[in-house]
PyMOL Python script that loads the backbone (N, CA, C, O; Angstrom):
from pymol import cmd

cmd.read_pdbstr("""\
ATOM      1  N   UNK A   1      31.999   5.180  49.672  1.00  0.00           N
ATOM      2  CA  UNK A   1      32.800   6.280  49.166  1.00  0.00           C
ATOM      3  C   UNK A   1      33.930   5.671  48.336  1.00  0.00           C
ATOM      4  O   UNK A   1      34.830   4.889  48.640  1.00  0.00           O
ATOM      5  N   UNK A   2      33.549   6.367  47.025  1.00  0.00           N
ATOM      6  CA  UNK A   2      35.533   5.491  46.423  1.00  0.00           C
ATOM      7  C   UNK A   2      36.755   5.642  46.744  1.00  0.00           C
ATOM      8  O   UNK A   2      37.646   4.833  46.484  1.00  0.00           O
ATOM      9  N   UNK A   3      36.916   6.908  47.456  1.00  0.00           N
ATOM     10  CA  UNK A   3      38.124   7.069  47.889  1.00  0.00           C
ATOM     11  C   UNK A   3      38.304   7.151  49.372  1.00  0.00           C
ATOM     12  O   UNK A   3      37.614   8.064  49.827  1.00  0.00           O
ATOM     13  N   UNK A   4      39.001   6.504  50.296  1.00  0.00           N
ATOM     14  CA  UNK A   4      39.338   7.179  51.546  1.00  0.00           C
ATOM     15  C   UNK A   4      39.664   8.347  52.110  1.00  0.00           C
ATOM     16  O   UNK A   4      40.596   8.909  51.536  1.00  0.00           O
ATOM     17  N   UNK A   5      39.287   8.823  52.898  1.00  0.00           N
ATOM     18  CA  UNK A   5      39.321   9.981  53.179  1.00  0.00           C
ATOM     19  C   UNK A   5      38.743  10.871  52.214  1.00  0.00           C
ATOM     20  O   UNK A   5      39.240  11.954  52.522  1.00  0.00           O
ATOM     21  N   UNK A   6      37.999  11.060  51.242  1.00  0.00           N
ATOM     22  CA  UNK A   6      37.314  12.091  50.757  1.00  0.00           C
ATOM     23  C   UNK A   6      36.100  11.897  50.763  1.00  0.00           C
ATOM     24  O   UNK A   6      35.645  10.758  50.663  1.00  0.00           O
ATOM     25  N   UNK A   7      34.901  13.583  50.949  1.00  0.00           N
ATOM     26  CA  UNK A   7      33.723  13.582  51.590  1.00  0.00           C
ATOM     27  C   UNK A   7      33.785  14.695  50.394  1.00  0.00           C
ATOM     28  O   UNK A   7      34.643  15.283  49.736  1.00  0.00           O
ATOM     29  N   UNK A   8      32.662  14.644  50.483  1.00  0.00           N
ATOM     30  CA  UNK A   8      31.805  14.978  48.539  1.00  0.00           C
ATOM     31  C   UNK A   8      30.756  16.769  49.595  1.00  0.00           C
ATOM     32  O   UNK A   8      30.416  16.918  50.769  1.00  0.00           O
ATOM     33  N   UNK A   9      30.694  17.229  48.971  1.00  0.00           N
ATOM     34  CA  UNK A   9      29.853  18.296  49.228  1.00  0.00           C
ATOM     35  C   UNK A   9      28.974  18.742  48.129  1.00  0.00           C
ATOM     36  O   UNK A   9      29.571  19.312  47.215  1.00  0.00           O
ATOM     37  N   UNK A  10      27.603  18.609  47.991  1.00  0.00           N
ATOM     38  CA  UNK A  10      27.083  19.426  46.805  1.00  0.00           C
ATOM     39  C   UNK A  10      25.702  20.272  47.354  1.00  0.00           C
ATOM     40  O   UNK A  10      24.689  19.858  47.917  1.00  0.00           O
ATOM     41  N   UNK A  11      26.111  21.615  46.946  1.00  0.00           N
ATOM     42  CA  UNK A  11      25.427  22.882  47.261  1.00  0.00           C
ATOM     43  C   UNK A  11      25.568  22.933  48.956  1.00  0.00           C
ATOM     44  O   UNK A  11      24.671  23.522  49.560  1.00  0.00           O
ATOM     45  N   UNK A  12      26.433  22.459  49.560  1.00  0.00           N
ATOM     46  CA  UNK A  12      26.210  22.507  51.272  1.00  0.00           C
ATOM     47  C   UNK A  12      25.919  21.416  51.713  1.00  0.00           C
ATOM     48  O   UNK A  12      26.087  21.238  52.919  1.00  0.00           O
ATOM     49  N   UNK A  13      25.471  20.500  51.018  1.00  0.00           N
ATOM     50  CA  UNK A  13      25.124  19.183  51.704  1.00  0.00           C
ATOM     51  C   UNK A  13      25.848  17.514  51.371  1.00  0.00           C
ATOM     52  O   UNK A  13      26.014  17.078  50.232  1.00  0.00           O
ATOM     53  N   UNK A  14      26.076  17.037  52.185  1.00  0.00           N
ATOM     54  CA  UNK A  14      26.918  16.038  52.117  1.00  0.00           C
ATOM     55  C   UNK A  14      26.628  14.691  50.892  1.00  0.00           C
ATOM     56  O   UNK A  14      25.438  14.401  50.767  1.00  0.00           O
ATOM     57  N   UNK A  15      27.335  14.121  50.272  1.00  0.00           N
ATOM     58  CA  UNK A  15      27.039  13.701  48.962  1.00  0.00           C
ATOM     59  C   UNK A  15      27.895  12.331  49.487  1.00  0.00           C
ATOM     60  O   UNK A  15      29.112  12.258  49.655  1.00  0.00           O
ATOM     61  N   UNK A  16      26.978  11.372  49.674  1.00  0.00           N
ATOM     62  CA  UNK A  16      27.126  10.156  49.906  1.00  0.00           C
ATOM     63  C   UNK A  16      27.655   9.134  48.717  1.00  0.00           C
ATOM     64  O   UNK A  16      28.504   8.280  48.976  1.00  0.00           O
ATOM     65  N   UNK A  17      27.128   9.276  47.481  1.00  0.00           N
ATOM     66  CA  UNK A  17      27.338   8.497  46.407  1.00  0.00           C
ATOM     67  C   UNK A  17      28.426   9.123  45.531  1.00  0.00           C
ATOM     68  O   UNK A  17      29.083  10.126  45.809  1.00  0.00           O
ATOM     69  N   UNK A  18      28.507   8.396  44.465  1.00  0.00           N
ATOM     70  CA  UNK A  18      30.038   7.966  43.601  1.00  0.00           C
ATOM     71  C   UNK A  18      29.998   9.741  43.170  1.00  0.00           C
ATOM     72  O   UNK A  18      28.984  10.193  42.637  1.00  0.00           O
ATOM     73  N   UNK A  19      31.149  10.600  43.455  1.00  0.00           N
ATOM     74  CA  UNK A  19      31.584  11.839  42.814  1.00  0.00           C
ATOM     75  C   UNK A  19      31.347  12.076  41.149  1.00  0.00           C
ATOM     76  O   UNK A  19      31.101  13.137  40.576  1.00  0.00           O
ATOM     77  N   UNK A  20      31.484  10.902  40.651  1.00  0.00           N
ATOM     78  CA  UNK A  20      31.310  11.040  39.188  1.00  0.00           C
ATOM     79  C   UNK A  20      29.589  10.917  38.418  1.00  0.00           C
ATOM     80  O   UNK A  20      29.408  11.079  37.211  1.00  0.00           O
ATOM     81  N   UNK A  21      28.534  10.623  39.359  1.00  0.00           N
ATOM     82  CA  UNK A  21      27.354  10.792  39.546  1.00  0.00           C
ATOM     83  C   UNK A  21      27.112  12.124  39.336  1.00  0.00           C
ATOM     84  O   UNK A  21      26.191  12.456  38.590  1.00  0.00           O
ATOM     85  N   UNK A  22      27.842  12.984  39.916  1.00  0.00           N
ATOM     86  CA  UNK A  22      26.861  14.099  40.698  1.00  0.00           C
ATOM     87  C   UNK A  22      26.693  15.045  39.154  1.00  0.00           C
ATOM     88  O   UNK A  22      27.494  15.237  38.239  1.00  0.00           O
ATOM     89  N   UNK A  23      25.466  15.441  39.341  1.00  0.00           N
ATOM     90  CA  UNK A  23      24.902  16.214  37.256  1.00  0.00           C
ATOM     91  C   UNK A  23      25.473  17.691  37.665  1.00  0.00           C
ATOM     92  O   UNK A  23      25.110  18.062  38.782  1.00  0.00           O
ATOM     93  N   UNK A  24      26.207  18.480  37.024  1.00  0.00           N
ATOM     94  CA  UNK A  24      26.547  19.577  37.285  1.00  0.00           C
ATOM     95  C   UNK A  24      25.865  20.798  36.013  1.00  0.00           C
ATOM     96  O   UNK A  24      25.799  20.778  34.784  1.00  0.00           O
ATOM     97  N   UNK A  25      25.516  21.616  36.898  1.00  0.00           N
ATOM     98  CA  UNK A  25      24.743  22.118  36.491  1.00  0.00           C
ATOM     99  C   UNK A  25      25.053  23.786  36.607  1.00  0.00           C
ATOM    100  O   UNK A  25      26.177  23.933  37.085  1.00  0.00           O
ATOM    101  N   UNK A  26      24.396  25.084  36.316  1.00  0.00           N
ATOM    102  CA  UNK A  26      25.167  26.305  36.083  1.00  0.00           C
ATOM    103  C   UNK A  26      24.799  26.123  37.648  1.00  0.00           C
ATOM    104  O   UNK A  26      23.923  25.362  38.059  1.00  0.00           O
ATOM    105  N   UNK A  27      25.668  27.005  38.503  1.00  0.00           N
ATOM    106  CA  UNK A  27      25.879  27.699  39.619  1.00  0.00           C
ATOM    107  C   UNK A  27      25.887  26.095  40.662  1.00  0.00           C
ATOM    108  O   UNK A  27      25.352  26.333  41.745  1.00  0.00           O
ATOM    109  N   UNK A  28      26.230  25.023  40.579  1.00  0.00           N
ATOM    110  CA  UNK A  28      25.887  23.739  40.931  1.00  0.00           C
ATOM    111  C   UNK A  28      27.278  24.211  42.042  1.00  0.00           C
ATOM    112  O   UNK A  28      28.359  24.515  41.537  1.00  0.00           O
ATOM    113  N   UNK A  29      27.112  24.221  43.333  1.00  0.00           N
ATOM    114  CA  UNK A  29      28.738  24.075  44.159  1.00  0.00           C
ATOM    115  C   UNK A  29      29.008  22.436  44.616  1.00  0.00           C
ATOM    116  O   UNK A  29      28.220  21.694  45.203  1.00  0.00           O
ATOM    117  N   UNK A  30      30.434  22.133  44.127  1.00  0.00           N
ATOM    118  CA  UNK A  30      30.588  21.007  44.655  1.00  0.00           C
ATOM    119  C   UNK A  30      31.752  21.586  45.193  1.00  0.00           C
ATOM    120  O   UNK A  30      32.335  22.582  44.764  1.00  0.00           O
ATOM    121  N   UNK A  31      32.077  20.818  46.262  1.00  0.00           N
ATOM    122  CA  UNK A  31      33.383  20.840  47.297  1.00  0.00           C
ATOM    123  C   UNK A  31      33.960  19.715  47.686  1.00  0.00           C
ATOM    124  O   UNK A  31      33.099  18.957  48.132  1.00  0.00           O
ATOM    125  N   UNK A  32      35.031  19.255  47.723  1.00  0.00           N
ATOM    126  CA  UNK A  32      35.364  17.776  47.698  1.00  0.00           C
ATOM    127  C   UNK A  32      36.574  17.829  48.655  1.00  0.00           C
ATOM    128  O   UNK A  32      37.619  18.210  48.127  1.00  0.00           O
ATOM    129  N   UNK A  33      36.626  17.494  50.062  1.00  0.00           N
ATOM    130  CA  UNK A  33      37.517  17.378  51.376  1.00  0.00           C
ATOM    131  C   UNK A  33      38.533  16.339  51.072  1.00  0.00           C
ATOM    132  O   UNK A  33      38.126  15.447  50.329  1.00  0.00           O
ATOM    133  N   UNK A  34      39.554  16.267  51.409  1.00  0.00           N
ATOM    134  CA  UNK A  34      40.640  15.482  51.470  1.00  0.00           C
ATOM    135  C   UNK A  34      40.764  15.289  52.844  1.00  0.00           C
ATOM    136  O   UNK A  34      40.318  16.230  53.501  1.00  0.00           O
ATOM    137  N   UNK A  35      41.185  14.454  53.421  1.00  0.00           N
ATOM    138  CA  UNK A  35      41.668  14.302  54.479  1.00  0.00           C
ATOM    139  C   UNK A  35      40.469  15.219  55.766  1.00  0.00           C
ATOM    140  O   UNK A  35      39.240  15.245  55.687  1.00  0.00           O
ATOM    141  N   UNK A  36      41.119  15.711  56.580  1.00  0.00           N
ATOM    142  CA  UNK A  36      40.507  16.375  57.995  1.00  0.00           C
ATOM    143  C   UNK A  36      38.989  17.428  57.247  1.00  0.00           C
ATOM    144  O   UNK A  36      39.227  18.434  56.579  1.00  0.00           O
ATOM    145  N   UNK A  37      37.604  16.979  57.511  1.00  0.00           N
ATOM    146  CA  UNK A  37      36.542  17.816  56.713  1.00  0.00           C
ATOM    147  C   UNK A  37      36.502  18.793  57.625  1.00  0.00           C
ATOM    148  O   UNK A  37      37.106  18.867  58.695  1.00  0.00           O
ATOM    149  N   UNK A  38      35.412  19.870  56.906  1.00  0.00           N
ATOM    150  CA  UNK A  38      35.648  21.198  57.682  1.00  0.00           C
ATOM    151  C   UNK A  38      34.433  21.769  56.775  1.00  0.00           C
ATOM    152  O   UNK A  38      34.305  21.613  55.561  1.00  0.00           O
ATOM    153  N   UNK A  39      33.665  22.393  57.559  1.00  0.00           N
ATOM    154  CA  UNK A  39      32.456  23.230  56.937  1.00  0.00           C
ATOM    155  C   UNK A  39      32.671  23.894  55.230  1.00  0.00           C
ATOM    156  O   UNK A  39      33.731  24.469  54.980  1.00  0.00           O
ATOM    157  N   UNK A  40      32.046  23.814  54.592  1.00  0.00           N
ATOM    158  CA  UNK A  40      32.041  23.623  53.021  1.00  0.00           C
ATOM    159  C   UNK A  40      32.098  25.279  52.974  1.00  0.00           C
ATOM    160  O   UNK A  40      31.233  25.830  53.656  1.00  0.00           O
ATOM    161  N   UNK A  41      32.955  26.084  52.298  1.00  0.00           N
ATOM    162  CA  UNK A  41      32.375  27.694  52.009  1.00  0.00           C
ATOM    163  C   UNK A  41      31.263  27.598  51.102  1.00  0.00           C
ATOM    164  O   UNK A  41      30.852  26.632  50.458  1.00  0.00           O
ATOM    165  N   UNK A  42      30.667  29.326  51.210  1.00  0.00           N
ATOM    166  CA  UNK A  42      29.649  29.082  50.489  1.00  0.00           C
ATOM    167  C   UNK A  42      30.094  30.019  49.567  1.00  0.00           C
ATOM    168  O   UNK A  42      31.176  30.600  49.480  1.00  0.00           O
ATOM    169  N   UNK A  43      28.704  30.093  48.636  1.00  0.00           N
ATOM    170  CA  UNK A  43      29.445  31.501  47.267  1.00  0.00           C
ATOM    171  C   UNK A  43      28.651  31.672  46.706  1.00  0.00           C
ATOM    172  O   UNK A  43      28.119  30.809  46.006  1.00  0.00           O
ATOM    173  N   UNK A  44      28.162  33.203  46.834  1.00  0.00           N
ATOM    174  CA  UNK A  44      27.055  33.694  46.222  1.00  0.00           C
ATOM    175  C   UNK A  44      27.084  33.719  44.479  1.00  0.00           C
ATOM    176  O   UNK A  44      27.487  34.843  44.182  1.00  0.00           O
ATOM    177  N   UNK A  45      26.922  33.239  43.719  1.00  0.00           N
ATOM    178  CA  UNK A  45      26.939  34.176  42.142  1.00  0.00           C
ATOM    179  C   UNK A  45      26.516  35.037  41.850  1.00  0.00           C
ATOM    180  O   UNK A  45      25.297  34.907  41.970  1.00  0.00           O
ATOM    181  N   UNK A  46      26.860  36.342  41.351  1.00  0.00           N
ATOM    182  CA  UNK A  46      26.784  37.247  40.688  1.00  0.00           C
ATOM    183  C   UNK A  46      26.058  37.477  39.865  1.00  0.00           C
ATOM    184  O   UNK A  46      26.570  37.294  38.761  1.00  0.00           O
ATOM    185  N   UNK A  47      24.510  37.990  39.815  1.00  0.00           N
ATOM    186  CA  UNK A  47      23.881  38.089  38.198  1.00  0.00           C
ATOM    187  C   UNK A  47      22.521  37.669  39.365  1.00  0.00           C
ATOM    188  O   UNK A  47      21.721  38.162  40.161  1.00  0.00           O
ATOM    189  N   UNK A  48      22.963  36.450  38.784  1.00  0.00           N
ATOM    190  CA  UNK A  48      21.385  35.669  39.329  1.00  0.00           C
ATOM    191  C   UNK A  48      20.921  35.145  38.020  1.00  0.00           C
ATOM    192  O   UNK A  48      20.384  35.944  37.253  1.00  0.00           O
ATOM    193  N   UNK A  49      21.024  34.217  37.757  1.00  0.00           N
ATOM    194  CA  UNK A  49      20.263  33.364  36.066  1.00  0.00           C
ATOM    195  C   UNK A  49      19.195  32.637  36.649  1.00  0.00           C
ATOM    196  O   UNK A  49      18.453  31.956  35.941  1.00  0.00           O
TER     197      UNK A  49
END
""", "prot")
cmd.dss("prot")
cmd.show_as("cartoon", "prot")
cmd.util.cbc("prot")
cmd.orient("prot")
């Protein structure tokens, strides 16, 4: 992890490798914890593409 204490989240699931990796994409959720982690929210989009 490059930074201490931060834990990477993408779409709900935990993201082990470098944050600046991750391909972002339309409706792509990333969530990124500081310090104390805690279950990722989730979030529906609107439309549906």
């Amino acid at each position: 992890m490059p930074s201490a204490g931060l834990t990477v989240f993408v779409d709900g699931v935990q993201y082990d490798g470098d944050p600046r990796d991750i391909e972002l994409k339309a409706h792509t959720q990333v969530v990124l914890e500081l310090g104390q982690v805690g279950r990722p929210p989730s979030f529906t989009f609107p439309g549906g593409l």
